[in-house]
Structure formats: C-alpha cells, structure tokens
N, C-alpha and C positions, 0 to 999 in steps of 0.2 A: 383650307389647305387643299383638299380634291378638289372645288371650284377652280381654285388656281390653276392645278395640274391641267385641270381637262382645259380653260382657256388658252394654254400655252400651247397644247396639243393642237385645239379648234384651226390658233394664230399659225401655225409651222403647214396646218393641211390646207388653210386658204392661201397659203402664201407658195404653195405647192400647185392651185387650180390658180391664183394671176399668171404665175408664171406659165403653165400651159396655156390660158389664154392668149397672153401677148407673143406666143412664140407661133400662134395662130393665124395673128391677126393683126399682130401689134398696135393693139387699141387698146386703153386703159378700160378696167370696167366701170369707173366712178373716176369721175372728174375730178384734178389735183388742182384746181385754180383756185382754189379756197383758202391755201396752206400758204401760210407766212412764206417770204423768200429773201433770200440777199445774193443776187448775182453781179457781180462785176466782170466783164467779158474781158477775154485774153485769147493769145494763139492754142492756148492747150487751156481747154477748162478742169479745173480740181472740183467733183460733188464733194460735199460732205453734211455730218447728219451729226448734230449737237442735242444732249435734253435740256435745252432751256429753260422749262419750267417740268415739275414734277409729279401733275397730275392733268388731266382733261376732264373739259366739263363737256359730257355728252347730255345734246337734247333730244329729247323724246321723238320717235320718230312715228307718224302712221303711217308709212309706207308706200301712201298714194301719191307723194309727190318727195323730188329730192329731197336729204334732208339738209337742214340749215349748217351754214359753214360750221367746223371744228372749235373749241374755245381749249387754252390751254390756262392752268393756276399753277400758280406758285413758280415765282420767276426765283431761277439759280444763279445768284453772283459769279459760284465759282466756276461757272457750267461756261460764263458768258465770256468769264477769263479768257476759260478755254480758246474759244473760236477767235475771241481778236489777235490771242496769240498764233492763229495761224491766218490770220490776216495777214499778221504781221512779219511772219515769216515767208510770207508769200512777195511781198512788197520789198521784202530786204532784198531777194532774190531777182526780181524784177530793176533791183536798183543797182545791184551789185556789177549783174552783166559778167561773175565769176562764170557760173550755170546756164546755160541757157541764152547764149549770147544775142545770138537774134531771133529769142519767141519772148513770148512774154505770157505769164500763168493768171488766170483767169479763175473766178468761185462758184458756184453753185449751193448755198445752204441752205438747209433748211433746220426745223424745229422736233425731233421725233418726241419729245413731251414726255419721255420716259414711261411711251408703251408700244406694246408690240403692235398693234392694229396700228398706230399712228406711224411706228418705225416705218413697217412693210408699205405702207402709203407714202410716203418720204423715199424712200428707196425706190417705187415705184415711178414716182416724181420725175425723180435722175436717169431712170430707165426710160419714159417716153421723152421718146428726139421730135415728137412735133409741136410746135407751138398754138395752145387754143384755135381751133377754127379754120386752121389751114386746111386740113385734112390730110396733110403730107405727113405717114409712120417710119420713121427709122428706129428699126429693132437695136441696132447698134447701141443708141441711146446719144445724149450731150456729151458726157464725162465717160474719160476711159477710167478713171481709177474715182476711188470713194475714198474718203476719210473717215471712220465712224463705223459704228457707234463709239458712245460707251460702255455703258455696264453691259455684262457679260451676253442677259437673257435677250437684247435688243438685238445683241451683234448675228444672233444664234440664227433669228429670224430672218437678218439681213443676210448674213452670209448662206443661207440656204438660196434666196433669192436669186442675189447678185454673181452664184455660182453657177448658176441656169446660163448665164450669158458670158463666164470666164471674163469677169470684170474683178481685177482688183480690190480689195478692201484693207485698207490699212487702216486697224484698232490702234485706239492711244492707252485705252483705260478696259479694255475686253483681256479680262485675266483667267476665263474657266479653262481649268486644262483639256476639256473635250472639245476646242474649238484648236485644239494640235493634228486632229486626224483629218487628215489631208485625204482620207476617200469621202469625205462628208461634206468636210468646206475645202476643195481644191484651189480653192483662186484667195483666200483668207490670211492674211500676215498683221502684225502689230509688233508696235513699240513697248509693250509693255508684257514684262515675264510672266510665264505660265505660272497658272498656280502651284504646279506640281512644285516647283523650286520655292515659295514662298512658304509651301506646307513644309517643305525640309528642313529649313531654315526654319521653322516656330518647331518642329519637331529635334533638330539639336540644342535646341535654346531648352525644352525640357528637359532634355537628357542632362546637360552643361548642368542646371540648377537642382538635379535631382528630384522634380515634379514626379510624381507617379500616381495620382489621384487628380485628373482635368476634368473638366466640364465642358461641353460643347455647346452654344448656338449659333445655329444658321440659318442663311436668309431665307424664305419660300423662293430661290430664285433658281436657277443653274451654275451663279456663280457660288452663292453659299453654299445649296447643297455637295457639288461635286468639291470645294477644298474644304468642306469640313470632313466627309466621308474621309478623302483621302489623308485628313490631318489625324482622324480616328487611326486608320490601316498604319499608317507610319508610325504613331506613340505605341499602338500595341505592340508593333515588332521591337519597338525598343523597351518592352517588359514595364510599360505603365500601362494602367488602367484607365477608361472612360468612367468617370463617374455619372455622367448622365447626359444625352444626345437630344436637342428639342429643337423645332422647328420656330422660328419666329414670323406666324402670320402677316402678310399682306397688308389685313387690314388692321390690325393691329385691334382687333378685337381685345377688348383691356379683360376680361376673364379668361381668357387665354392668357395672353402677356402675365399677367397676374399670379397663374400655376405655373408658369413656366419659371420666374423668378423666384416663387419659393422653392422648385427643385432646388436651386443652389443650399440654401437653408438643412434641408433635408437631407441632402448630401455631403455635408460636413469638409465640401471641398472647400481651398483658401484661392487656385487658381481656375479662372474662367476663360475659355476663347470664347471672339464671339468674332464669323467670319459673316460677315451683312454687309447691305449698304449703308452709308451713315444715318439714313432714314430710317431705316427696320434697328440701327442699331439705337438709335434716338428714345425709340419708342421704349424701348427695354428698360434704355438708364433712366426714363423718366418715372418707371415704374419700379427701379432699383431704389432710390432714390425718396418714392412715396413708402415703400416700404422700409427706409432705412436703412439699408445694405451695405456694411460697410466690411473695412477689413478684407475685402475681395480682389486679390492681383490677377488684374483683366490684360489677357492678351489681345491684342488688335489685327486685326485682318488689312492689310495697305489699302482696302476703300476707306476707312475711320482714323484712322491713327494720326493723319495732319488734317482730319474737320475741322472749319474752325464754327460749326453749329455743333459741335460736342466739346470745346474747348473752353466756353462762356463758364460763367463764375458760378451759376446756378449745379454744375457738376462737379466742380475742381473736390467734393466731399469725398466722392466714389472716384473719381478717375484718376487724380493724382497718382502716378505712380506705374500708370500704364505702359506697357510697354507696348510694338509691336514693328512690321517691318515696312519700308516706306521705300521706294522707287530713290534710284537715285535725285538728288536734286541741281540745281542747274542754276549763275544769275545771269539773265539773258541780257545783256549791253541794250540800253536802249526802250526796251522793253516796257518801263513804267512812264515815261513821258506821254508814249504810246498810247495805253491805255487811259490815261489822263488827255486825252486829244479828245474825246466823245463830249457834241453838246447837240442836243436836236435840230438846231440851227446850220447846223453842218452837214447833217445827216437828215433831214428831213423824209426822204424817201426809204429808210434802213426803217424796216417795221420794229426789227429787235431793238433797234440806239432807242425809239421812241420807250417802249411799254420798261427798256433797261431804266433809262429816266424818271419814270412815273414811279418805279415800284424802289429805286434808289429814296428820292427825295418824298417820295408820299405825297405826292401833288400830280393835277390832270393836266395833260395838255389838251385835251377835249379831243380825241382821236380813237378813243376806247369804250365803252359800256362797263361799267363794274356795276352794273346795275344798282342794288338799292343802298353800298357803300359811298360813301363822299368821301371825295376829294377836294382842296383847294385849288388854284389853277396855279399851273407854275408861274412866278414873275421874272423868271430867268437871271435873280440873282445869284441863283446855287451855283457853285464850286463843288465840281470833283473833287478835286486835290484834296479840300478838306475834309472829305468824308474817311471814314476810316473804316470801311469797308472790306472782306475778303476779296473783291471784285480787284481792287487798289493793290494790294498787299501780295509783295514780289518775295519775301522773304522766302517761302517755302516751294517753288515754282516747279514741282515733280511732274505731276499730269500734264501741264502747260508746259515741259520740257518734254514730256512723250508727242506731243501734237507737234513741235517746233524740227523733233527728229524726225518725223512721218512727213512732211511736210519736204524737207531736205533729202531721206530717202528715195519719195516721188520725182522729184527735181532732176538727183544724181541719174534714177535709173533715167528720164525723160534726155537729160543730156550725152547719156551713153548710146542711145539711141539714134542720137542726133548724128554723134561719132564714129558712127560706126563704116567703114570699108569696104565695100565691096569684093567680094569672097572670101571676108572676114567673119561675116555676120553668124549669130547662131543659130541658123535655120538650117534648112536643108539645102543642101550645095552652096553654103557660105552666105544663103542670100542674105539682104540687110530688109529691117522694115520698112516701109512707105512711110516715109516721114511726113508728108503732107496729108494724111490722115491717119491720123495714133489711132491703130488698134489694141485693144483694149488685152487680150492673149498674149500680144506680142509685148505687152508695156511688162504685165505679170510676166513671162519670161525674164524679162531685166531687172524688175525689181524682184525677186529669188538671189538673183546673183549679186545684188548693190553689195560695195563692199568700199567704205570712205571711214574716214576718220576727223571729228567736226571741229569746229574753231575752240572744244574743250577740250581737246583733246582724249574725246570717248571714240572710242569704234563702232562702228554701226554696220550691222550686217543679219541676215537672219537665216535659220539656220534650217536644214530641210525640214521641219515641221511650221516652220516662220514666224519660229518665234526668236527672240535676240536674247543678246547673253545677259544670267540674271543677275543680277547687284544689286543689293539692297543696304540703305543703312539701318540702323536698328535704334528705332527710336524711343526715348523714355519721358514722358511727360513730368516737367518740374514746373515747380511754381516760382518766378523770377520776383524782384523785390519790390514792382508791382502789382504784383498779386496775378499777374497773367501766364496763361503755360507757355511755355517755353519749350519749345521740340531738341532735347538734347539728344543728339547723337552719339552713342555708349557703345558702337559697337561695327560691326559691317560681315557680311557674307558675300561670297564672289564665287560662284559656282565653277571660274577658273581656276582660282587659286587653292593651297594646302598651305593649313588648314580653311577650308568655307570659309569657317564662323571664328570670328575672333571679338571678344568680347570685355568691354574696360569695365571691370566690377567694382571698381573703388568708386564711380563716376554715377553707380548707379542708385537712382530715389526710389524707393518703393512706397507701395500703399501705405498711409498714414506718414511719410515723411522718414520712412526708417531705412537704415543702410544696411541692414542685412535681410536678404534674399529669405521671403517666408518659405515655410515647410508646407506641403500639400501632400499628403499622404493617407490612404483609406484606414489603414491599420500602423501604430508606430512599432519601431523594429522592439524584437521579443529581448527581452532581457538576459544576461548571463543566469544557464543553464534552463534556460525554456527554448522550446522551439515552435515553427509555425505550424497551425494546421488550422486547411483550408477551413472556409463557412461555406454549407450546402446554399449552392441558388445566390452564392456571392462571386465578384470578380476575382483574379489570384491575387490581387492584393489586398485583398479583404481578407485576414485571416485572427487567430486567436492565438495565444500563445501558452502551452502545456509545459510540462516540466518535463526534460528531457530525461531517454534514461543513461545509462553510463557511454559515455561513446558515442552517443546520439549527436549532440549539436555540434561539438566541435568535434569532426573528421581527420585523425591524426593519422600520424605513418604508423605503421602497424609497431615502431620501438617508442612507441609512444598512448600517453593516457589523457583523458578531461581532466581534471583540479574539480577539486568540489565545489565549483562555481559554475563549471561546465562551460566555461570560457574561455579557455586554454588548455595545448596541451602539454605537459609533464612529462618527462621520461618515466616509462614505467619499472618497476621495481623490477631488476632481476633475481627468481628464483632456482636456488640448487639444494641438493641434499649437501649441507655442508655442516663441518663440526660444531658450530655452534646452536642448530636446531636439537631441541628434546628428542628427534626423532636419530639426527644423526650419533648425539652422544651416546644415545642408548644401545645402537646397531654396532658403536665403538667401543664403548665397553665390555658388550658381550662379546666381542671378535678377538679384544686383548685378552679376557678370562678365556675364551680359547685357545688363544696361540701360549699362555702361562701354564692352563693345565697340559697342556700338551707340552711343553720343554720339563714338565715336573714329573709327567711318562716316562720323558726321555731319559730323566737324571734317575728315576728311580731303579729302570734298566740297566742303565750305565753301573749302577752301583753296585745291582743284584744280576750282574751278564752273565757269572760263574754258577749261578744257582740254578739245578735241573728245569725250571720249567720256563727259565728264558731264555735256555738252550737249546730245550726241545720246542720250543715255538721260531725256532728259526730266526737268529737275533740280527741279523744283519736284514730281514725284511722285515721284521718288526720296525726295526731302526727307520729303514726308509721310508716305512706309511707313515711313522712320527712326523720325517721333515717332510713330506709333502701334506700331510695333513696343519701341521706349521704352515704350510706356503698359502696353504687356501684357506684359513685363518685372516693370516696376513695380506690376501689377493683382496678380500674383502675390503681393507682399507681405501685401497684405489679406487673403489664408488663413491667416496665419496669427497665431498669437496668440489668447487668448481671445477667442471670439464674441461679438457685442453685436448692438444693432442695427442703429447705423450700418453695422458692418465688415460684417455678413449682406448687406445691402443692397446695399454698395459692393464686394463683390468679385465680385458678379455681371454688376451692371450692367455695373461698367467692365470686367471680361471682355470681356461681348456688347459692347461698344459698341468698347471699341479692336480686337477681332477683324474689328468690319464695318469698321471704319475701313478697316485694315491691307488687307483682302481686296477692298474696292470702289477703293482706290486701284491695288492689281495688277489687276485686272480692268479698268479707265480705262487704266492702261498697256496689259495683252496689246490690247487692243481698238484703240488708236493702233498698236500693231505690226502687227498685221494689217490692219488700215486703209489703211497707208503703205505697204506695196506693192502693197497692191489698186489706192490712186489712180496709179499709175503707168502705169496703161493707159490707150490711147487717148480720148482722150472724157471723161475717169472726175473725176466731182467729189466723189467722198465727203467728202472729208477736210475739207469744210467745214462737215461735219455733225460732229466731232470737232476741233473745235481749242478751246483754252484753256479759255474758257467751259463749251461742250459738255462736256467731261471735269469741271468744278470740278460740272458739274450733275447727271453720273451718279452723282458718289463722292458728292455731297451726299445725291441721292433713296436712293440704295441704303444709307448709314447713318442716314438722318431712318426709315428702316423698322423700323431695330433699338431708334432710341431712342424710338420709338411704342409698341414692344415691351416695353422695360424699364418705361417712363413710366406704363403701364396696370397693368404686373405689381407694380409698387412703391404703386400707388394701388389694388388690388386685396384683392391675399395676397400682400403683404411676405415676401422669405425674415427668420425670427427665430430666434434661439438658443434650442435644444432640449436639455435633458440624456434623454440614452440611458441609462437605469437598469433593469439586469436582476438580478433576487437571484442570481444564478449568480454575479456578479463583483463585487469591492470595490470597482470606479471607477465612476465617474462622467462620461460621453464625452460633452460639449460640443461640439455640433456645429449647425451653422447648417441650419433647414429652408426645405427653398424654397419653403413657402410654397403656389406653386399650382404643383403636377408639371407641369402641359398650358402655361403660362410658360417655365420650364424649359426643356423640350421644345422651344417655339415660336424659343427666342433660338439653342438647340443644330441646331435646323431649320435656320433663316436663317444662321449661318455655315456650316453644311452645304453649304445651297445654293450661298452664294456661291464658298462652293471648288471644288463642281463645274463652276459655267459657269467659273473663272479655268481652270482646270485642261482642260475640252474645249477654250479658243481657244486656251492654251497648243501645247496639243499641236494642233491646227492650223497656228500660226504658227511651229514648231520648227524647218522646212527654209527658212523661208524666207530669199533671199540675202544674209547681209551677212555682213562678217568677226566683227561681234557678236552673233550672234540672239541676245538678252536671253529670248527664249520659250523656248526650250529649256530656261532655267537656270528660268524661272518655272514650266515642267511638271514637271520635278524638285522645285523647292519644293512645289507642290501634291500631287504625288505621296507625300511624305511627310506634309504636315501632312491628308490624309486618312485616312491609315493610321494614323497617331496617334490621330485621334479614333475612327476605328472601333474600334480597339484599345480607346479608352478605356473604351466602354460597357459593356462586362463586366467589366473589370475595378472600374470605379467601382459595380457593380452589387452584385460578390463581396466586396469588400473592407470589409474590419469596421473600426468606429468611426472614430479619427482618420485611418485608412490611407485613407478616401474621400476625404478632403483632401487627402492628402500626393499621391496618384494626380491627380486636381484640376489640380493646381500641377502637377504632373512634364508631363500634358498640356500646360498653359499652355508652359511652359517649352522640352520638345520641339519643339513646333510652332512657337515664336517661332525657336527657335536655328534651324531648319530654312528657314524663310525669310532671316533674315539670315546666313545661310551661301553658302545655294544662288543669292540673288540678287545679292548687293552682297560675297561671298569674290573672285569672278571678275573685278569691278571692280576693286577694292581691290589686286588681282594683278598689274595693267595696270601701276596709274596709281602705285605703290609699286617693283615689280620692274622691270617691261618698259616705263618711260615711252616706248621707240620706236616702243612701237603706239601711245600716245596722242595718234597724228595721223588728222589728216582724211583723209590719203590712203591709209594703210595701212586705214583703216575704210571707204575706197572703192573701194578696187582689188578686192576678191574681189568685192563688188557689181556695179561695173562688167564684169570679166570673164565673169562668171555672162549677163548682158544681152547679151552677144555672143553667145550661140546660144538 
C-alpha cells in the first residue's frame, strides 16, 4: 500500500520533469517508437489513450544500453469495445457530412496498459509533433484534443501533463471527483459523472433502505480512495455508521485480501460497498468466495456493476442480489455489425485487430512472442460473430456510450469553430480561431461551452467544473432462466430532477434470491421501556439497551405519562384534594363538627340571651363571632374539591373576609372590656365613645379594609387553577394560584395584624376584676390562633402539591376551633353545668369585693 502511494507520487513528479523538459527543448527523453499505434490520418487528428491490456511486462534493465521495447499482458475485450466504438463514431461522422462538412477526423491511439509510467509515455507520444528522425520539434504536438484515459489514477497522471500544454482531455470512464478542480487539471472534461454524485446516489440508497451499519472497500487507487472517503462523509451525515474502512491492495497480496474479508465476518455487517476496479474487485470476491461469504448485500461502485468478468457463474453464490449504479446506457444503430467487421486479413497492419485475434480465438498468427506458451496457428476459419464474447455484446453499451459522446462533443466543439463569424468569435475583439491550424486552447475554449442534444435524445454539455449532468440507473443483479445475470434496472437517479432517486422495490432480488430488503444494523432498536446507551470506543450506532427510568424513553408533553412499558404515552392522572381522599374526608368532617358545634353555641345563646352572663358578654358580639366563626368553618369547604375559578377566588376571599370579621368583632369586644372598667373612674366618660354604634363602626371599618383588599385582588390578578406538571412524576397537582403573591400576603398581613392588637388588649385587660374576665379567655384564643399562623408559613412554604391545601384548611380549622373553644367553652360551662353562677350577683360579688380596697 505505501509502495503504491510513493510510485504514484515518483509517476506525477517525473511527469512534472518531461514536461519541463519538453517545454525546453521539445525533445522527448526516451524514444516512443516502440509503443503499439493506430493512426488513420484526417484534416483534424483525435489522440487518444485506451488500457488495452491490464498489466506490463517489464524487462530487466542494465542501464548501459536502451532498454528493450515495452510488452503489455492481459488483453481487455471490453477495453477494445471501447476504442472501435470511437472508431466508429469517428467514421459515422466522417460519413454523415452532418459535422464537419469539409474536414474530415483523423486517430492517433495508443495502448496506456493500465499504468501510469506507460500512460504518461503515451500521452507523451501525442505530445511530440516530430516524426522519428526528422529532427523537426513541434511543442504544439499532432492532436489538439485527447480522448482518455480511463480509470481515474491514469487520467490524473495525463491530465497533469497534457495541462502543461492547455490540450484538451476528454475522459469517458475517469470518475474521481478530484479530477473537478479546475486549478489542478485546467484543460480536463469528461463524459462520465463525478463521483461525488454517484457517492449520493449509493448514499440515499442507504438512507431509502434504512442501512446504518456499512462496510467499506476501496481500490489502492485515487478513484477508490477518494469515492469511498467521501461515501464514508455522506453515510455519517445521514446518522449511519462505518462499520469498517479497508484498503484493497494492488497486488492483491492474498494475506492481506484475506484479513480484509474477514473484517466483514467480524463486523457483523449484512451490507458491503466495495468502490474498485473490477480487477481489485475480482480479487476480493475470489477470496469471498474461498472463504464462504455469503448472505452479504454488496453495493457496487459503476467500475463493477455491468463486469461481465464478475458476472460468470463461478460468483452468481455471493453476487446475486447486488446492487449498484451504472452510467446511463445507450443501443448505438449500427454499432454491432461494426465491431463484427474485424479479421486480421483486413487489418493486417492494426497491431491491436492482430494480438485482439490471437488472445479472442487462442491461436498465433506468428507476429507475437508468448514466449514458452503455445499457440496453434490460426487457419482463418474463426468467426467473430460466433463467439460470444464481452468484446461482441452490445446489450449493456454504457462506457462505449461515454466514448461515442466524447467523440461527438469533440466534433460539435471542432464544427463550431468552423462556424464561427468574424467579430463574433470568443476571443478578444470578436476574433474567430485559425481554422487551418486547430489550436489546442482555442479547441478547449469551445468545447467548455458544447452544448447539443444527440440522436437519443440526451443533452450533452459540461458544466464549469466539466463534468456532465449525472444520471444513473440503478442496477440489480438477477439471475434470468438461464442461469445468466441479468442487469435489471430497479431504479434511476437524475441529479436534475425531485426526487434524485426513485426507486422500484417490488422489482427488487436481493442476496440469496429474497425480496425483502436485508437489515444492516450494529445494534437492533432497544425494546419497549429500555433505552440506548452508548458503548466506550464504539460507533453511535453501537449501543446497549438499559431499562429506562419513568419518563425516560418515551418523551411526553408534560399532560402526559410512559405506560408501564415505557412505550407510550398516557395521560397522566390528575390530582386534587377532593372529597373523596382520606385526606379530604377527614379535613371535612372536622370542618362540619365545626360549623355544628358552632350553631349549637349559637342555639344555646339564643335560648339562654336573657340570662345575666350572655348579657353581660355583650350578646349581639357574641352573636356575630359565632356566624363569622360559622363562615370560616364553612370557607374551609371551598379547598377543597377540584379547582375552578369561581372556588380559587372564593376560598380566599371568604377566608380573608370571615377571619377580619371574626377578629374585628373580638377586638370591638376586648376594647369594650377594657373600656368598662377604665370608665369607672372618677370623672371618666369613655364609654360613650364605645357604645353600640361606636363598636358596629369599628367591626364595620376594620372589615370594609379586608374587603377593599380582596375586591382589588379579584379585579386585579384573580387567584386561577394551575396544573403543577413535572416529568419526574405521573400526576397532575391542581392547585389554585394566587394570582398576585403581594394580595396574598396583604390579606395574610391584615388578619396578622388584627390578631396582634386583639391579643396585646387581651392581655392587658386579663386581670381585670370581674368573676368573668372574658379577656383572659380572649388572650388564650389569640395566643393560639397566632401560633398557628406562624406555624403555618413554613410549613405551607415546604409542603408539596395538594398538602399546601390540606395545610391551608388545617390552619383555617385550628385557629377556628381555637377561638370557639377558648372563648364561648367557658360560657357554655356556666350556663349548661353551673347555672348558679349565671346570676348577677355571683358576677358581682368578686367585682364588687375587689373595689373595696
């Protein structure tokens, strides 16, 4: 793999020092007369550079003298297609007289052998314009425009070259997307789409099937490496995973090849790319294959996908089922008679018709050296026609439709040039080219702009990086009822159209013959009520799956819960303090035995009004703490039960309002008790600032405050029913807001207050003489119902959801009992048990005794 690298480097820096030299001196520095040729002369010559055959046999060199001509192995059928299809499109042209009315196009080929030393020697070829011996240099070169390479790493070498001189290069079958940068290769176009659009197209094809677990290999070359990288960069942005990245050596070193196929094993993936030439891809399935490997859906890179040396029956085990994307295809009129016209008898002097011959029928015509293999000699009984060879075989005609385009692209721009106007032209001040000598600059300016539409009615044109518009079909390997694959077309992508990729899934065979689309995935999805979590030193789709905890996996609206599956979500339960909890019944029935003993106060007053000591307790305020202490009893009720707005509103107000009640009417009492023995001093008229009136005026002002209080707060910021919704819990807590906190606060203030002034005249008026002091029993009450509320504040601060309520009400209720305990128990005592104090004179005797000192 670094051998490689650093030869490609060696190949690109001497291909860097020709070109300095010939721009020197324009002298080749090793002699090209040794290299295969096919030229047929015309007014405008076409170079072009085919791999013929797939490897070179280098001989040994010592240095001391030239070394022996080049030998090339392994002759390519499909290669060979190639080039007589642009023979052949060259001659239609020549014939047609449509193009090119009075020139006529001429070839120059050679053999680059599918290597870069050989390329760049080929390409050099085309670049020296003198013929052996002359000694006459034209830097210009024979051809303005080249045809070729192929595969990508060949083109990379050429186009760096043939860029030194601003010659044209039109690729048929050069797909790496780094031969699009136009500060690199300036003079560089082709017929055949960049990778970049063929890696989108295999990368929506993931996405469409739900893949998230791939595999990768690629070629040692620049066109593998750079569309597998960037087929990696695109899956991961679409949120799948590489399952494992490997390189497919050169040489195909079978211990390499070897580990690298059981990565797939290892990684547990079901989907494989593999973006190579059919050569490096060959070697793989061969070693797929010895190994066994099955059940693998292999995606194909458009070098392999219409092979037909991958297509043979010795693979139909592992391949069947393949998918991948393929160049448009083309049937070219004409075209198979054509290549059926080749007999060496015809072609005597075509080096390629001969050695095509020899390596077709496996017979010599005595023109070659195979050194110590034998041959029979041919007897010239062979038939083309009958062989059934890929070289023959017009059915799939894609790359042989990329050279037939190139071919006519060159044509168009050469005729436009032809065409061209005088201070029309696209130069400077209109000029037009010198058409009696095509420059090679001038030709590249027109062919950037070609713009035609061909007898298939395809557009043809390329685009400022020069490359043409991508379309691909999308093909799927099946096995037809001769057991032969069959390239079915299931699909198509069109990088002009919406949607790209459109895709016929009923039509599709997958590996092993099955029609549903396998699963590739590192980890499979987590079950109802588990969820994912990552693995250290794994991809993100590698993970494990935990039990989630409430709320965890399925992510609900906050009126919403998981199910005990953790699969969905539930509405969650709504909670309130309502009559039907232990909690609420309990807070109710204590609130009704309140509001009962309290009308049983009332009735037992009512009963006993005329009897001195609910006479002298002042019975019309007596009266009134009963029903407000009734009210806040009853106010209690409104907590509870579902929230609304009414009930928000009204269980505060009437709070605040029956608590001032209740507090300004004991306050109106302590005030008359301490009053009433103030006036008993000499002189003393108080108690005329306190009688009837005076007292209905204070309880009136001191509650007209609160209900000033409520009355703003309710026409302001209303307390409203709020649901308390936290994802931590399944419920739903219904709870009444108040609205405006500093409200709140103002009404909790003001009974505050009024507790403390009842509660300081209490406890002044405590000793004072009667056999009753009612102040005593009234500083007791205060004393509790202060301690209650303070108590309350923190606790209603602390307490979560409904228990604010329930706290709430337990206040209400505490503080009520505590008042009608501590004030109207000790009546009730009198006037029930001991009727003999409930005289006038037993309520004046301790009075009066006290006054005698």
């Amino acid at each position: 793999m670094a051998f490689q690298s650093v030869y490609v480097c060696l190949t690109l820096l001497l291909s860097t020092l020709i070109s300095s030299q010939l721009l020197q001196n324009c002298r080749p520095i090793r002699s090209t007369s040794d290299l295969p040729v096919l030229i047929k002369e015309g007014d405008i010559m076409i170079g072009a550079l085919f791999s013929l055959h797939d490897t070179v046999l280098e001989s040994p060199s010592s240095f001391t003298a030239e070394p022996h001509p080049t030998q090339c192995s392994g002759f390519n059928f499909r290669t060979f297609r190639w080039m007589q299809t642009m023979i052949f499109a060259i001659e239609e042209i020549n014939r047609d007289r449509q193009l090119l009315a009075n020139l006529t196009m001429g070839y120059t080929i050679y053999d680059s052998c599918s290597t870069h030393f050989h390329a760049l020697r080929t390409a050099l070829a085309l670049m020296n314009g003198n013929k052996e011996g002359t000694g006459i240099s034209e830097c210009r070169g024979r051809v303005p425009v080249v045809i070729g390479d192929g595969g990508s790493t060949l083109s990379l070498v050429v186009a760096r070259f043939l860029g030194v001189f601003h010659v044209p290069q039109v690729s048929y079958f050069s797909s790496c997307a780094c031969l699009s940068n136009k500060l690199e290769f300036p003079a560089f176009l082709r017929t055949m789409p960049s990778d970049f659009f063929q890696v989108d197209a295999l990368a929506q094809l993931v996405r469409h099937f739900g893949w998230s677990w791939v595999g990768t290999f690629a070629g040692d070359d620049a066109y593998g490496r750079g569309g597998a990288q960037i087929f990696n960069d695109e899956v991961t942005k679409l949120g799948a995973c590489i399952a494992f990245y490997e390189i497919i050596p050169k040489n195909h070193e079978q211990t390499e090849i070897s580990r690298i196929v059981q990565r797939i094993r290892e990684s547990g993936t079901s989907v494989v790319l593999v973006f190579a030439l059919e050569q490096d891809a060959r070697a793989l399935f061969l070693e797929a294959l010895r190994q066994n490997l099955t059940d693998i859906q292999w995606l194909a890179s458009e070098a392999w996908i219409t092979a037909a040396v991958l297509s043979t029956p010795e693979f139909h085990s592992i391949l069947q089922g393949s998918m991948g994307y393929a160049i448009r295809r083309a049937d070219i009129p004409g075209l198979e008679p054509f290549l059926q016209r080749l007999h060496p008898s015809k072609y005597p002097q075509d080096p390629f018709v001969l050695q095509f011959w020899e390596e077709m029928f496996k017979c010599s015509l005595g023109t070659s050296n195979k050194g110590s293999s034998y041959r029979p000699p041919c007897n010239g009984s062979e038939i083309l026609a009958k062989t059934g060879n890929i070289y023959s075989d017009v059915s799939q005609l894609r790359i042989s439709y990329n050279v037939y385009k190139a071919v006519y692209a060159i044509a168009h721009a050469l005729d436009s040039m032809l065409r061209c106007e005088p201070g029309k032209g696209p130069f400077p001040g209109g000029l037009c080219p010198n058409t009696s000598s095509v420059q090679p600059w001038q030709l590249l300016n027109y062919l950037k702009h070609v713009h035609f539409t061909n007898d298939f009615g395809e557009e043809t044109k390329f685009d400022a990086n020069g490359d043409p518009v991508a379309m691909y079909d999308l093909i799927n390997w099946q096995l037809s009822g001769n057991g032969e694959v069959w390239y079915a077309t299931v699909g198509k992508f069109d990088e002009t159209m919406q949607p790209k990729l459109v895709i016929e899934e009923k039509n599709i065979i997958w590996n092993g013959n099955q029609k549903q689309a396998p699963m590739s995935v590192c980890s499979n999805s987590c079950p109802p009520g588990t969820r994912k979590a990552t693995r250290p030193n794994f991809p993100l789709c590698c993970f494990d799956c935990i039990v989630c905890a409430a709320g965890e996996c399925e992510k609900c609206l906050p009126e919403f819960w998981s199910n005990t599956r953790r699969d969905t979500c539930v509405p969650k339960l709504v909670d309130f303090l309502s009559y039907s909890d232990t909690m609420g019944i309990t807070l109710l029935a204590v609130a009704l035995l309140g509001s009962c003993f309290t009308l049983a106060v009332a009735l037992i007053f009512t009963l006993k009004r005329h009897t001195p000591l609910v006479r002298a307790n002042n019975s019309e305020l007596s009266f009134l703490i009963l029903s407000s202490l009734w009210l806040c009893f009853l106010c209690a009720l409104a907590f509870i039960g579902q929230p609304t707005s009414w009930s928000c509103g009204l269980r505060h107000t009437a709070f605040g309002i029956a608590f001032s009640l209740c507090l300004s009417c004991i306050l109106g009492k302590t005030m008359v008790v301490l009053m009433a023995f103030r006036a008993t001093l000499p002189g003393s008229n108080v108690m005329k600032w306190f009688g009837p009136l005076q007292q209905r005026g204070i309880i009136f002002l001191c509650t007209a405050v609160q209900v000033v209080i409520c009355c703003t707060w309710l026409s302001v910021a209303p307390p409203v029913p709020h649901k308390l919704m936290t994802r931590e819990t399944a419920r739903i807590i219904l709870l009444c807001d108040v609205g405006s906190p500093l409200a709140f606060s103002l009404v909790l203030g003001y009974i505050g207050l009024l507790a403390a002034v009842c509660f300081v005249l209490a406890f002044f008026a405590r000793k004072l003489p009667d056999n009753f002091n009612e102040a005593k029993f009234i500083t007791f009450s205060m004393l509790i119902f202060c301690a209650v509320w303070i108590a309350f504040v923190p606790a209603y601060v602390s307490s979560p959801g409904k228990y604010t309520v329930a706290v709430e009400i337990f206040a209400i209720l505490a503080s009520s009992y505590g008042l009608l305990l501590c004030i109207f128990t000790p009546k009730c005592y009198i006037i029930l048990l001991k009727p003999e104090k409930n005289t006038k004179r037993y309520l004046m005797s301790k009075s009066n005794s006290e006054r005698k000192y």
